[in-house]
N, C-alpha and C positions, 0 to 999 in steps of 0.2 A: 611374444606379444604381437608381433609385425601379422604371423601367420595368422593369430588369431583374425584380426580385420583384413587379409588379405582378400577371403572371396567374397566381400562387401563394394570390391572398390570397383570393376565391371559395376553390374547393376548402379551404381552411384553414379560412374560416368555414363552410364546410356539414362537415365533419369538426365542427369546437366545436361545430355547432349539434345534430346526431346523438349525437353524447359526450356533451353535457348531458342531451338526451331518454331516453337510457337509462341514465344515473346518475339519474335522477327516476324514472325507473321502478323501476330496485333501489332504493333509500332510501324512497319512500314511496308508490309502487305505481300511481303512476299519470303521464301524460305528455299532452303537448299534441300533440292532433292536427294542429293549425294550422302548429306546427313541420314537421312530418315532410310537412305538403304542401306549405308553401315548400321545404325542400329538394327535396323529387321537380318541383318551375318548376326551380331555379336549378342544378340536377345538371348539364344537355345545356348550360350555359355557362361551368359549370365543366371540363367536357371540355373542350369546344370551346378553352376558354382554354389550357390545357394542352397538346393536341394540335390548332392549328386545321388540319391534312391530315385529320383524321378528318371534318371538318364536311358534307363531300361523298358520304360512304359510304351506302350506303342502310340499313345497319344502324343507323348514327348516327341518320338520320332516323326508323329506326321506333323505336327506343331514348325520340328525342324524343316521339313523338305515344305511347308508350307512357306514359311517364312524366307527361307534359299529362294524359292522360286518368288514371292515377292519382291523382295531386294536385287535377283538378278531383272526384273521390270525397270523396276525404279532406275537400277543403273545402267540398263539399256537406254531409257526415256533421257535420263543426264547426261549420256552420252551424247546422243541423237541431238539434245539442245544445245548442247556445247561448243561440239564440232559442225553440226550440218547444218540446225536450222536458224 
């Protein structure tokens, strides 16, 4: 039973984790970058989990290195605010 809903529960928490980030932004204007680049790592295993026939496609694949190279941005830029500026 467990198995059954297991590769439901990624994509559910990157949904909560994205729902959060922009109810923070409507209520008090502002959001965590750091969020929104873990979600764009853990998005391409959220798929994957969901549909693993998609894992092989080469769109999947650029979808992934698209998404890596967004999230490593975003956690550059988090970085960069955190520590330096």
């Amino acid at each position: 039973m467990i198995k059954k809903y297991s590769k439901y529960i990624i994509p559910i928490c990157l949904v909560l984790l994205l729902g959060t980030q922009i109810f923070d932004y409507f209520v008090n204007g502002e959001f965590d970058i750091t969020v929104i680049a873990m979600a764009c790592f853990l998005t391409p295993v959220g798929i994957k989990g969901l549909n693993p026939q998609y894992g092989d496609s080469e769109q999947f694949k650029f979808l992934s290195k698209a998404l890596l190279f967004i999230g490593l941005i975003f956690l550059s830029i988090s970085i960069y605010i955190t520590f330096i500026g």
